[in-house]
Backbone bond lengths (Angstrom), bond angles and torsions (degrees), N, CA, C in turn:
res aa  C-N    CA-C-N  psi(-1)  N-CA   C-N-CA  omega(-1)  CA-C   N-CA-C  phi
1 X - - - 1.444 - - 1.531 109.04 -
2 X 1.189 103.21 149.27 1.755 115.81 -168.48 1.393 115.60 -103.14
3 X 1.791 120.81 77.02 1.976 105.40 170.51 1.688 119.20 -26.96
4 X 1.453 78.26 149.11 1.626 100.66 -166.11 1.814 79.77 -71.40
5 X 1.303 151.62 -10.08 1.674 131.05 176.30 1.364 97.81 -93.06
6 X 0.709 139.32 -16.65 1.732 149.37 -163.57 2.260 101.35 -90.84
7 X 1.345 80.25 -28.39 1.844 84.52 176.20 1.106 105.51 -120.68
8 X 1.718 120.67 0.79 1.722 95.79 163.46 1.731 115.15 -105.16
9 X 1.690 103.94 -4.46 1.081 99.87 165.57 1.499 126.53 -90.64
10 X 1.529 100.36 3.39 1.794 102.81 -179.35 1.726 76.88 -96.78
11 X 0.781 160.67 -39.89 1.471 149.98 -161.92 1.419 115.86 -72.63
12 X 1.256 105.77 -25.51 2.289 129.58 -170.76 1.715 71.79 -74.59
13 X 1.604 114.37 -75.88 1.439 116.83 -145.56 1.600 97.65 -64.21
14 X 0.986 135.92 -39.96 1.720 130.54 173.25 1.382 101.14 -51.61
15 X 1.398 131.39 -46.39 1.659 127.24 -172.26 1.730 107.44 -69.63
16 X 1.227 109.86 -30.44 1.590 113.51 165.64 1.428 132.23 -68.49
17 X 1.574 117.67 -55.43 1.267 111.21 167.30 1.486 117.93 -76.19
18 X 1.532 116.74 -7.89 1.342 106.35 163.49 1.597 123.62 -41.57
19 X 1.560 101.26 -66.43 1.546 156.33 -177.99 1.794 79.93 -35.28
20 X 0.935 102.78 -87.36 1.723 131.43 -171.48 1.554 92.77 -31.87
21 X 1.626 112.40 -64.57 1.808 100.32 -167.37 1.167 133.91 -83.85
22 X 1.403 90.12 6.30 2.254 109.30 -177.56 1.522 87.49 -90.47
23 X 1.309 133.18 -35.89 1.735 122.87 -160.20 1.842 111.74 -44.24
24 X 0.993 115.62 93.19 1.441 106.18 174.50 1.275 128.50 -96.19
25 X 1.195 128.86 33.22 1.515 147.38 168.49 1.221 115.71 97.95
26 X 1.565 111.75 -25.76 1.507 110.76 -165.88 1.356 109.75 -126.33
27 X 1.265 103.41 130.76 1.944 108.46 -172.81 1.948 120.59 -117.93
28 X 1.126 105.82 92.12 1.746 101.92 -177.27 1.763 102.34 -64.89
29 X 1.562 112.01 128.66 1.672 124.78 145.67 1.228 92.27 -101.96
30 X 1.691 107.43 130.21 1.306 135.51 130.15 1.526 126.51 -42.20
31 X 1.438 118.79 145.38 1.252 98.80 176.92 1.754 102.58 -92.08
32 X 1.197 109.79 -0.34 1.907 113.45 163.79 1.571 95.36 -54.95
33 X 1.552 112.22 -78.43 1.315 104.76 -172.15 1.503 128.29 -49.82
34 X 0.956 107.74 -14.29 1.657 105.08 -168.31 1.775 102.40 -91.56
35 X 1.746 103.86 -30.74 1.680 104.75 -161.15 2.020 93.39 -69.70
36 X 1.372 134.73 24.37 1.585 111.46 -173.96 1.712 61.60 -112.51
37 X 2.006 81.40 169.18 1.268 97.89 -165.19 1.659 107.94 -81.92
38 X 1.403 109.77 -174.83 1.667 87.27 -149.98 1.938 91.43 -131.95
39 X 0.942 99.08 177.77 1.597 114.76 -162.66 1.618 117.62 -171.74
40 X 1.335 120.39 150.99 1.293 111.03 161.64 1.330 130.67 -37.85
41 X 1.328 109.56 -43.58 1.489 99.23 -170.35 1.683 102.05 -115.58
42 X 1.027 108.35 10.97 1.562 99.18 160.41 1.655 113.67 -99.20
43 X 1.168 110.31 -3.52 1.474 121.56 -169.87 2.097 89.34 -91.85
44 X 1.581 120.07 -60.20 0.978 105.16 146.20 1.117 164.36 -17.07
45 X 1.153 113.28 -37.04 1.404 120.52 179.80 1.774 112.21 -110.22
46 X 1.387 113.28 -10.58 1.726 91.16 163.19 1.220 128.37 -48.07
47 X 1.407 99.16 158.59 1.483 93.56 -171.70 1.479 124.69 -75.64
48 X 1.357 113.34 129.15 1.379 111.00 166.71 1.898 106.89 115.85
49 X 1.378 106.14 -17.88 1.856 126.92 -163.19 1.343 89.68 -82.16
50 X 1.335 144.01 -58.75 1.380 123.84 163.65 1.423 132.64 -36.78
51 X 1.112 102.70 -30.25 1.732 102.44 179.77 1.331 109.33 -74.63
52 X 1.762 115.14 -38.54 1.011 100.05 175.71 1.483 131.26 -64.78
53 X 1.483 105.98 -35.12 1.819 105.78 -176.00 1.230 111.43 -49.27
54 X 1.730 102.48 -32.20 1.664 123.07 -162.99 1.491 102.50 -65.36
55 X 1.168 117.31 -19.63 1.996 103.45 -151.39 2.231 69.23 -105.78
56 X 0.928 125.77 -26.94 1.409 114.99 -150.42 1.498 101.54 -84.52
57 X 1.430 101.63 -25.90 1.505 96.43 161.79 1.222 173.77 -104.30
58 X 2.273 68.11 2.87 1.695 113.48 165.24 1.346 111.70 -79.32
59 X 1.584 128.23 -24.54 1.247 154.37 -175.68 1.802 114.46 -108.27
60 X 1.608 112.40 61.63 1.121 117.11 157.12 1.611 125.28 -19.96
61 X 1.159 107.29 -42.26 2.180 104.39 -174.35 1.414 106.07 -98.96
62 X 1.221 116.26 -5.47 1.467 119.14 -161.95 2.223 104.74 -97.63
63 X 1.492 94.41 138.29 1.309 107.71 -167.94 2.045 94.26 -114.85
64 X 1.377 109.27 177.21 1.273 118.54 -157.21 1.911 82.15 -143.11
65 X 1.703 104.16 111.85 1.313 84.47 163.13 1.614 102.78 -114.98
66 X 1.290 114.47 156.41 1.444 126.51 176.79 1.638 107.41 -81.22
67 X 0.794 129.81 132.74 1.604 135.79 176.91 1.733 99.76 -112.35
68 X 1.355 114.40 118.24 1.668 115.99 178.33 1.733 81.03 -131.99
69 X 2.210 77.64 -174.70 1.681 96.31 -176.80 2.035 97.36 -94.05
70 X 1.032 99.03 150.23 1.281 100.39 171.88 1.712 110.63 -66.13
71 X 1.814 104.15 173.30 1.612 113.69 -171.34 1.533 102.21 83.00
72 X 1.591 92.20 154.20 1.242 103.90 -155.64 1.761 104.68 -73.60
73 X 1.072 134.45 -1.12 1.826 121.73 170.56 1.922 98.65 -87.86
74 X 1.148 116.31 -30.42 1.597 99.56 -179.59 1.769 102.19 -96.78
75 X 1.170 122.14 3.54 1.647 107.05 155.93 1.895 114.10 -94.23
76 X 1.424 96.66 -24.27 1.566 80.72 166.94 1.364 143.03 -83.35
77 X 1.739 93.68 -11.01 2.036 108.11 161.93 1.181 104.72 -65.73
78 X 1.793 106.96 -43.03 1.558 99.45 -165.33 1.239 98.46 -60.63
79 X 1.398 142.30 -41.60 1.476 147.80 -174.97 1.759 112.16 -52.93
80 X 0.878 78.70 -46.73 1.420 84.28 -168.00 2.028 112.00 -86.57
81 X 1.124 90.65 -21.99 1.992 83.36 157.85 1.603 102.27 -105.88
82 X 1.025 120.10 8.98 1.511 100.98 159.98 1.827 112.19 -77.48
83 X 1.498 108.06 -37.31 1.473 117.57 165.52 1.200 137.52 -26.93
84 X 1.488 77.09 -62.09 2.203 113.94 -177.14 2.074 91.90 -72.34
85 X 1.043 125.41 -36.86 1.555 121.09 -179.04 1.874 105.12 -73.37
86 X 1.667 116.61 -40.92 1.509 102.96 178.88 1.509 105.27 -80.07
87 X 1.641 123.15 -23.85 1.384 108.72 176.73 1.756 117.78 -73.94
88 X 1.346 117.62 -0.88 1.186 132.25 -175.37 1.675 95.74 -100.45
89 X 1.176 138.14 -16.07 1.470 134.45 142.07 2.017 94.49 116.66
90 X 1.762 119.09 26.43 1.314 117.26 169.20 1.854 80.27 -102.12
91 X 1.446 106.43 138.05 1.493 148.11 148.77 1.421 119.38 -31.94
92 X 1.397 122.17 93.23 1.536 129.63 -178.40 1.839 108.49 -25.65
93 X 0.990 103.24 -34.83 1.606 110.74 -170.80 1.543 105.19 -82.11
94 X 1.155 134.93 0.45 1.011 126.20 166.23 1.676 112.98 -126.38
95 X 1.164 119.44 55.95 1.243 159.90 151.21 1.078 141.62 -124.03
96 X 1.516 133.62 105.74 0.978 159.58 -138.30 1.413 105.33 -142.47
97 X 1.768 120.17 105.12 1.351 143.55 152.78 1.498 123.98 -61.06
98 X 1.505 135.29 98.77 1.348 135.05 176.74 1.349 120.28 -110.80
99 X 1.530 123.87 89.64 0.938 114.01 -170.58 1.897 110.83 -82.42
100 X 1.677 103.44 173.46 1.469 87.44 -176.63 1.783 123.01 125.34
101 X 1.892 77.32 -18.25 1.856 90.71 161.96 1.660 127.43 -68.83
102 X 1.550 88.00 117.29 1.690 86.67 -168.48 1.884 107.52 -54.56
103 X 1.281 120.86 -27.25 1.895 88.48 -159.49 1.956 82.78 -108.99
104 X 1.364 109.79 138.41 1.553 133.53 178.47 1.101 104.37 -75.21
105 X 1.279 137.18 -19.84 1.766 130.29 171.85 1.235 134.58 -84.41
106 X 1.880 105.48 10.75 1.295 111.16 174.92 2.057 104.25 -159.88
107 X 1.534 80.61 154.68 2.157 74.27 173.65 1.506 101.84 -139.06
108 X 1.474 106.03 133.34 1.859 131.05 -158.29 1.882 77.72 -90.62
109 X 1.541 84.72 136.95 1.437 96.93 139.91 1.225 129.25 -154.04
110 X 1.425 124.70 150.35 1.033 131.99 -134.57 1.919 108.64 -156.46
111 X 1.847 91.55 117.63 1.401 76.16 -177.73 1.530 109.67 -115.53
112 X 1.537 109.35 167.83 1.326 123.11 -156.00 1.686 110.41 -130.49
């Protein structure tokens, strides 16, 4: 017979390598998601922002650039989740700002 910790930790580790093998390089924020107020671990948990830390730190050479809309409100998201990524403990230098995204209600990121 199988403890009920013995099947919620095979269930934790299924929710992880799930997580882990869907990451496909590229992650859309909404500016819906981004406008609630923000926090460590709500900044965390959008969808898709784990995968990225995840691939960046399985991938020593590999950088994450943010793609926003140009003008100064989509360089200061981009600014300001570049923040939330060094206070999350990835390296200013492996961040990369691209402005130039045509639609202003969301910023791609995408790592390389």
């Amino acid at each position: 017979m199988v403890s009920n910790s013995v099947r919620v930790w095979a269930v934790l580790l299924l929710l992880i390598f799930t997580a882990s093998a869907s990451f496909a390089g590229s992650v859309e924020i909404t500016s819906g998601q981004w406008a609630r107020p923000r926090s460590g671990s709500q900044i965390v948990s959008l969808d898709g922002l784990q995968g990225v830390i995840s691939e960046l730190e399985q991938q020593p050479g590999s950088v994450v650039t943010v793609r926003y809309a140009g003008g100064d409100e989509g360089l200061l998201w981009a600014e300001e989740l570049r923040g939330w990524f060094v206070a999350l403990g990835v390296s200013g230098d492996r961040i990369v700002l691209r402005p130039g995204l045509a639609e202003r209600d969301r910023i791609v990121l995408e790592t390389e």
